[in-house]
C-alpha positions, 0 to 999 in steps of 0.5 A, spaced: 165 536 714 158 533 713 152 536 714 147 534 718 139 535 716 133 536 720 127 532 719 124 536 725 124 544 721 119 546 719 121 547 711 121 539 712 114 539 716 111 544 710 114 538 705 111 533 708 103 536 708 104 537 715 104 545 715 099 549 710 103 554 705 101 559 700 103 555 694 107 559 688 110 553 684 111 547 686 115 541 680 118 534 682 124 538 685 122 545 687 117 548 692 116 555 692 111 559 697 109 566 700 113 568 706 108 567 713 112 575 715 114 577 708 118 583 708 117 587 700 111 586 697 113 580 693 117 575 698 117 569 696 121 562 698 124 557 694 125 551 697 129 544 694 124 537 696 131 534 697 134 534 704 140 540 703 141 544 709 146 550 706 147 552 698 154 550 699 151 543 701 145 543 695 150 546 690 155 540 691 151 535 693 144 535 688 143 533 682 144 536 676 136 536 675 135 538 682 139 544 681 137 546 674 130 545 676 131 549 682 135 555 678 128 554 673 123 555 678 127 562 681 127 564 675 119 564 673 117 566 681 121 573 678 118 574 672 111 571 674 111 576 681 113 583 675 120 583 678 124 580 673 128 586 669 129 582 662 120 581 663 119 588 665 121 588 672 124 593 676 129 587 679 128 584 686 134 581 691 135 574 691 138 571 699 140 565 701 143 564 709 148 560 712 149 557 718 150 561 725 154 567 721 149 567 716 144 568 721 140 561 718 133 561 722 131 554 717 136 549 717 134 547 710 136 551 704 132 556 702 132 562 697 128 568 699 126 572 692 124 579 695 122 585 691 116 589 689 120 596 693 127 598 693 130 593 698 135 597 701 142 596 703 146 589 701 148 589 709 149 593 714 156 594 718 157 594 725 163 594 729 
């Protein structure tokens, strides 16, 4: 299976200068912005510049610069926003969905770093 990007999603219109955001990092691999509707104090996305739907799809695909560049920038948002537990923080939530069953809204990789409260549970179960 392959996976099929869409130059039409909004992540990919942001990228290209189409649509404004609230910029927290940016590098030759990574941007990374405020969410429009944040759901913790500290809601921040992070997005790889590179076309790659799914993290299964950046995980096996992306370079290693691409992957470590992002990996970096993750880590700087959580200790820049307060969040990070090894700079003071009290922790935040790192998410990331997947297709249809993971509820994907934006057909381009993105980690959601949420923090600032207490998140709550990791999912709810339903029947």
């Amino acid at each position: 299976m392959s996976f099929e990007y869409d130059d039409s999603n909004i992540f990919a219109r942001i990228l290209r200068g189409e649509i404004p955001n609230d910029t927290v990092a940016e590098t030759e691999h990574t941007l990374a912005f405020r969410d429009i509707d944040p759901k913790a104090p500290s809601h921040v996305l992070v997005i790889p510049k590179g076309k790659y739907v799914t993290f299964d799809d950046f995980a096996a695909n992306a370079s290693e610069a691409e992957i470590v560049d992002f990996m970096r920038v993750t880590a700087r948002i959580a200790r820049d926003e307060g969040l990070s537990t090894g700079h003071g923080g009290n922790g935040f939530r790192a998410i990331t969905n997947a297709g249809n069953d993971g509820v994907q809204e934006v057909p381009h990789f993105h980690l959601h770093i949420l923090g600032g409260r207490v998140i709550g549970p990791m999912v709810v179960l339903r029947d």
